[in-house]
C-alpha positions as CSV (number, residue, x, y, z in Angstrom):
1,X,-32.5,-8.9,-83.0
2,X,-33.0,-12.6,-84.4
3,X,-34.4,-14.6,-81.1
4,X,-34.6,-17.7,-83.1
5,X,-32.4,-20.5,-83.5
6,X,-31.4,-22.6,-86.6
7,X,-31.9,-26.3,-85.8
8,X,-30.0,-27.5,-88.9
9,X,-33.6,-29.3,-90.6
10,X,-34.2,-27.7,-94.3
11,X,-37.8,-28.4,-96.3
12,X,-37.1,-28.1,-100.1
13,X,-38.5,-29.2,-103.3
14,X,-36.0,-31.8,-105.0
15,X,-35.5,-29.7,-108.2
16,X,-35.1,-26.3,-106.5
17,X,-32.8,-27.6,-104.1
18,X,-30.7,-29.4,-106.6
19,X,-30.5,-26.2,-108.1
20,X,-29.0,-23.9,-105.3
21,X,-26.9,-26.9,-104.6
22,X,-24.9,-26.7,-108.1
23,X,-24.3,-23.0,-107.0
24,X,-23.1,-23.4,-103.7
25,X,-19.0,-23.0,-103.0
26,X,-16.7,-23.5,-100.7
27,X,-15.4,-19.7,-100.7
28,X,-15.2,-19.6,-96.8
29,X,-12.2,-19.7,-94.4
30,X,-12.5,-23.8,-94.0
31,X,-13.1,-24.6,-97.9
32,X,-16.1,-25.9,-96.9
33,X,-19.5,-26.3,-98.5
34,X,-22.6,-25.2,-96.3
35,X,-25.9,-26.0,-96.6
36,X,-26.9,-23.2,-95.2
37,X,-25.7,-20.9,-98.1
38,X,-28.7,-22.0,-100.4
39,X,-30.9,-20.2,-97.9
40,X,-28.7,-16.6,-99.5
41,X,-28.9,-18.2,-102.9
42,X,-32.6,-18.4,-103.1
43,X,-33.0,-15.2,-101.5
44,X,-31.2,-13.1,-104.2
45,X,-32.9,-15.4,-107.1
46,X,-36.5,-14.5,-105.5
47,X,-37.2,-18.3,-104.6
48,X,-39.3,-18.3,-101.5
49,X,-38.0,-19.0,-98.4
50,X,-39.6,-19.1,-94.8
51,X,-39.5,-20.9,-91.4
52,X,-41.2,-22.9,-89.3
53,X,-41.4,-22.0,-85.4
54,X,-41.5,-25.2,-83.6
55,X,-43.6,-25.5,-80.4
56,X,-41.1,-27.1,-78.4
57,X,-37.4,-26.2,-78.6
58,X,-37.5,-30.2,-76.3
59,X,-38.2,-31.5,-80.5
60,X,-35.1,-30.5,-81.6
61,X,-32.8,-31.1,-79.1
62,X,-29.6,-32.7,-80.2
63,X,-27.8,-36.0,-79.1
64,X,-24.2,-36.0,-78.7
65,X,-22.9,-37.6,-76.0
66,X,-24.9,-39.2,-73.0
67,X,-25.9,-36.7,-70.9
68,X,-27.6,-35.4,-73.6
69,X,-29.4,-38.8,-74.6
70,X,-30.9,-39.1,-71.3
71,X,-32.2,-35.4,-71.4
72,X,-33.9,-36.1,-74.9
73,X,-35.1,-39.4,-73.0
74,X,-36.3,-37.7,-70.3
75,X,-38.5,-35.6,-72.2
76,X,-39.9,-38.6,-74.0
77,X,-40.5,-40.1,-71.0
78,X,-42.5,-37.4,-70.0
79,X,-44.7,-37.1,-72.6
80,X,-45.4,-40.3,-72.3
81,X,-46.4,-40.0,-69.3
82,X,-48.7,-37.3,-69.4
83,X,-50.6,-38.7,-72.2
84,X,-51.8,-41.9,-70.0
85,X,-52.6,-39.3,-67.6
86,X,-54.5,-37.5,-69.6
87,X,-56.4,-41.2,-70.2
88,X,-56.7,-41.7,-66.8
89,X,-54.1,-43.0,-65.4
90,X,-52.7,-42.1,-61.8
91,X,-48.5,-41.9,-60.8
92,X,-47.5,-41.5,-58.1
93,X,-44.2,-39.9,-59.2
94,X,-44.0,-40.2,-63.2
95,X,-40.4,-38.9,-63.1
96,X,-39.3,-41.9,-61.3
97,X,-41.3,-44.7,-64.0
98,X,-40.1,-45.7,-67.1
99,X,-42.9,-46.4,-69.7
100,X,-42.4,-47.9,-73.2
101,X,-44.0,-46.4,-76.3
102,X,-46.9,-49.1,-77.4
103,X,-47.3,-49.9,-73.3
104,X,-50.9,-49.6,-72.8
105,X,-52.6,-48.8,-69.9
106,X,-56.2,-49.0,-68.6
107,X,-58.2,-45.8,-66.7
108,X,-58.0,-45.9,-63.0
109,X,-55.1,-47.5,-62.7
110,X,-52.4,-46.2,-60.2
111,X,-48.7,-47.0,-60.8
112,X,-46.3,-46.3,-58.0
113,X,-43.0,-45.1,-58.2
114,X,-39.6,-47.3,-59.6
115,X,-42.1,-49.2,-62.1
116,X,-40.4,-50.2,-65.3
117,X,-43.1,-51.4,-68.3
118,X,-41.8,-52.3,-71.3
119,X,-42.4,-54.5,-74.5
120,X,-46.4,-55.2,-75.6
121,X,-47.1,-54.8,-72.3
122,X,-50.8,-54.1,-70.7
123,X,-52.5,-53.4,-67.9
124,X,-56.1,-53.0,-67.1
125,X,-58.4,-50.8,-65.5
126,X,-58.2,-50.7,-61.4
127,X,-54.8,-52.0,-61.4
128,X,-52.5,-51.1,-59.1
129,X,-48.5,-51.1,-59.3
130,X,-46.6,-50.9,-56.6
131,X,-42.9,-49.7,-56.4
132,X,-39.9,-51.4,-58.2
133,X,-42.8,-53.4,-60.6
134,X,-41.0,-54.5,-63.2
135,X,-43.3,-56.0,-66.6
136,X,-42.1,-57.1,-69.8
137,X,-44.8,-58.6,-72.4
138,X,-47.2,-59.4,-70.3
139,X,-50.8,-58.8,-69.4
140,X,-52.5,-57.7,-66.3
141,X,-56.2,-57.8,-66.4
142,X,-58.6,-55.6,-64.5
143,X,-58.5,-55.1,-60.7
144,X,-55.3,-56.9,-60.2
145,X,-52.6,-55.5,-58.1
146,X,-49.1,-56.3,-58.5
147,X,-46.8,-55.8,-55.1
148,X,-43.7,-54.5,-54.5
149,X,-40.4,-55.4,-56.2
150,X,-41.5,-58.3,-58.6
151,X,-41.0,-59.3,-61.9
152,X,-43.6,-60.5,-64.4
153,X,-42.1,-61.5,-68.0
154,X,-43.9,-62.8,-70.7
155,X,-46.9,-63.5,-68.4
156,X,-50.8,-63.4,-68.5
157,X,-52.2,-62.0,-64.5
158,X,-56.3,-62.4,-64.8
159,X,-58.5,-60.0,-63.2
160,X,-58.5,-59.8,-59.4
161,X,-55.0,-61.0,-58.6
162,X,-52.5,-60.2,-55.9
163,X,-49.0,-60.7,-57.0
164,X,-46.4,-60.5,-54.6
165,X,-44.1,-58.9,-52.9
166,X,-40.9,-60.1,-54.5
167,X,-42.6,-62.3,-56.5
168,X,-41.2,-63.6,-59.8
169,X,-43.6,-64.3,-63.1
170,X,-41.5,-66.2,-65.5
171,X,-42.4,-66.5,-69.4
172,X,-45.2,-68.8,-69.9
173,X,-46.5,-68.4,-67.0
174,X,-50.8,-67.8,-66.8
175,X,-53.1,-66.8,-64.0
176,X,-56.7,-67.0,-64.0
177,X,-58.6,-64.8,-62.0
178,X,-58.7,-64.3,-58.6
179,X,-54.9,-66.1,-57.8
180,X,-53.1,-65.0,-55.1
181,X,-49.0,-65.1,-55.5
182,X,-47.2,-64.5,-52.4
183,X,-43.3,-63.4,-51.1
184,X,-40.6,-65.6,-52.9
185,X,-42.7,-67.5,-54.9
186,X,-41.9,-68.2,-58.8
187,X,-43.3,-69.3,-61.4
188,X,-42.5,-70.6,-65.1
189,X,-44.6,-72.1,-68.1
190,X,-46.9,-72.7,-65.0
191,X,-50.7,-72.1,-65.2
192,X,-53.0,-71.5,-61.9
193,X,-56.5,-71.9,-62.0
194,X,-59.1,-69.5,-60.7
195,X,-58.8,-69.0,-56.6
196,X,-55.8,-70.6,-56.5
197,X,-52.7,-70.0,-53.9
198,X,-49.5,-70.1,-53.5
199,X,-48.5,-67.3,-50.6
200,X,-44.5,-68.1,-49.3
201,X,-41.3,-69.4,-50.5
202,X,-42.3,-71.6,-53.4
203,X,-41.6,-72.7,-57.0
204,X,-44.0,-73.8,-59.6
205,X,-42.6,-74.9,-62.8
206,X,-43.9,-76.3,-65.7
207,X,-47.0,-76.9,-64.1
208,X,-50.8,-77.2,-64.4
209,X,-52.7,-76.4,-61.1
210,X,-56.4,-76.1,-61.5
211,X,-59.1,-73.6,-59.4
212,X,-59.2,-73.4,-55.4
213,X,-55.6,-74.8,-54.9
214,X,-54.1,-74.2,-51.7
215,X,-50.4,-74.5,-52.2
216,X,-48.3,-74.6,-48.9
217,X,-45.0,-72.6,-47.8
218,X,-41.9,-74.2,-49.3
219,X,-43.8,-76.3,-52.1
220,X,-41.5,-77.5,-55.0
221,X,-42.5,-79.4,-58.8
222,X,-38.9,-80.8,-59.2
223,X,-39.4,-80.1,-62.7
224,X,-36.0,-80.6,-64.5
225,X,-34.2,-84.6,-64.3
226,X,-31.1,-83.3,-65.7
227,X,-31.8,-83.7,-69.3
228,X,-35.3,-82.9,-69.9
229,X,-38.0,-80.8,-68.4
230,X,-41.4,-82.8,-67.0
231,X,-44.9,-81.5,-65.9
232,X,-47.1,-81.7,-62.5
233,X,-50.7,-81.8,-62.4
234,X,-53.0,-80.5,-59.9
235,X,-56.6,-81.2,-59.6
236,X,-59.3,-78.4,-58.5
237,X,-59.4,-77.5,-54.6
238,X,-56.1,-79.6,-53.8
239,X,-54.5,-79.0,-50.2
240,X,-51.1,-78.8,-50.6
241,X,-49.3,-79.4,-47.4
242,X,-45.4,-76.8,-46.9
243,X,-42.6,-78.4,-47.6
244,X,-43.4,-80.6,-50.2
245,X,-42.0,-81.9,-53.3
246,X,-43.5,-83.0,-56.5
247,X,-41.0,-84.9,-58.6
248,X,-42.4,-84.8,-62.0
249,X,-43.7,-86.2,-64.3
250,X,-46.6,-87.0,-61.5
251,X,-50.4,-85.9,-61.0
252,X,-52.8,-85.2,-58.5
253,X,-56.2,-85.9,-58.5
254,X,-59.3,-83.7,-57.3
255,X,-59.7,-82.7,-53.7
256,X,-56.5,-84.5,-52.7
257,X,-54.5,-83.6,-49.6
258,X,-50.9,-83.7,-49.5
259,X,-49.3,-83.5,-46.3
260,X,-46.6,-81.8,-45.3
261,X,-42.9,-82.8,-45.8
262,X,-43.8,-85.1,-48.4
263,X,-42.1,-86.1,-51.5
264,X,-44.5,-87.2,-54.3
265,X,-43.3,-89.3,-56.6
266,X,-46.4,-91.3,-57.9
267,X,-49.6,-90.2,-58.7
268,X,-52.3,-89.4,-56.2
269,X,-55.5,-90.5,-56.6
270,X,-58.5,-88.1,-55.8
271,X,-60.1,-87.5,-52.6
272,X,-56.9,-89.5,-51.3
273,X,-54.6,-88.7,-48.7
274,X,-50.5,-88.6,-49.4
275,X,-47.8,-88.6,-46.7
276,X,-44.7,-89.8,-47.1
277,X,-42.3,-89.2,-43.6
278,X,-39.5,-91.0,-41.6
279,X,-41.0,-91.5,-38.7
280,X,-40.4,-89.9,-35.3
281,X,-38.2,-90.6,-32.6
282,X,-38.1,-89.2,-29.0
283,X,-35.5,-90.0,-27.0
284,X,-36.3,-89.0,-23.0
285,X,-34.2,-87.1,-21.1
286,X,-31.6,-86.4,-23.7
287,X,-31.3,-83.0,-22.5
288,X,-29.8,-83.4,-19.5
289,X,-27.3,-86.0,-21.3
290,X,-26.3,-83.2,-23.6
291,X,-25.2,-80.5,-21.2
292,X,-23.1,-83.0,-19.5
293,X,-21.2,-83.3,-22.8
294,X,-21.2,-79.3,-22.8
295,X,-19.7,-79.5,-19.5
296,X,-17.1,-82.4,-20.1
């Protein structure tokens, strides 16, 4: 007839409970003493004695081994969940995100499956998240969408940017608004000023790039001489030719072009012009030279 079960959690005044407890004895088959026996104890002295029904068995579930910590997680996770949903936010699947307690997140923002958001993490409003996002510590302003598969850590994203695919944020690293972050490009204790670029296959570290940069495909700051770390400087609206390195310390003026393939190693004044390149040889008729050594 009882449908209730005892979850092993007592509510008792200190000198009642005390009390009981002096009474209690081990007169069982173990020659053990049980808590539960003050429960009798009070009854038959006329103490007052109740329970508490809890809304959700899920409160009281108990943690033994593994399995059972990730179903207790699993319900935290969902809870979680449902609250930002209830604040506006949008997922995609949220039993396939994992979402810190103290994460906050903006209304309107949509968050894809495979996300991970952790530490004093948080996002704006209009942000998007696409799959396998992972953020730890960081800040993503409004509007900004983060692609799929990269990693932000310790990182400041301003409102309006595009961040990846397979992009990697690295602590200390700030964007200002409207900076676009492509494929394979990473970033640490680098800031990028507003409208600036850097799309493919590049590293920016320890670096200080100012607004309407264009930074080309392959683009290095050779940052680290072995023993200590040095910084590049980029001017505003910079073209930034692929391929090229920086070998810091070294600084770029305003409105400077860099060509491709080149290796900077002094500063470059601005409105000025950098290429550095061995030059070109063609030699004529070389193919026909080469298949005979194919052939021989």
């Amino acid at each position: 007839r009882i449908t209730l079960c005892n979850t092993g959690l007592y509510a008792c005044d200190i000198a009642t409970l005390f009390k009981l407890l002096d009474q209690v004895k081990p007169d069982n088959a173990q020659g053990e003493y049980y808590l539960t026996d003050i429960i009798a104890l009070a009854r038959r002295q006329g103490i007052a004695t109740g329970y508490h029904r809890a809304p959700d068995h899920a409160d009281f579930l108990g943690v033994n081994d593994r399995l059972q910590l990730v179903t207790a997680a699993n319900v935290l996770q969902q809870r979680i969940c449902v609250e930002h949903m209830r604040n506006g936010v949008s997922f995609h699947d949220p039993a396939r995100v994992y979402v810190e307690p103290g994460v906050h997140i903006g209304a309107d923002t949509t968050i894809e499956a495979d996300v991970h958001l952790s530490g004093r993490t948080t996002l704006g409003g209009h942000v998007h998240l696409e799959s396998g996002v992972r953020i730890d510590n960081s800040r993503i302003d409004d509007h900004s969408r983060i692609k799929a598969h990269t990693v932000i850590e310790d990182s400041t994203v301003g409102t309006g940017c595009a961040v990846g695919p397979l992009a990697h944020l690295r602590p200390g690293t700030v964007l200002e608004s409207d900076v676009h972050i492509g494929n394979f490009v990473e970033t640490k204790k680098a800031r990028l000023g507003q409208g600036t670029k850097a799309n493919h296959l590049t590293y920016l570290g320890d670096a200080d790039i100012g607004a309407g940069v264009n930074v080309g495909a392959g683009t290095i700051t050779c940052n680290y001489d072995g023993v200590h770390k040095h910084q590049t400087i980029i001017g505003d609206d910079v073209f930034v030719g692929s391929d090229t390195q920086f070998v810091a310390p070294v600084r770029v003026g305003n409105r400077a072009i860099i060509g491709a393939g080149t290796t900077v190693t002094e500063d470059v004044p601005a409105d000025a012009l950098a290429v550095s390149r061995a030059p070109q040889k063609n030699i004529k008729g070389y193919r026909q030279r080469y298949d005979r050594k194919k052939k021989s």
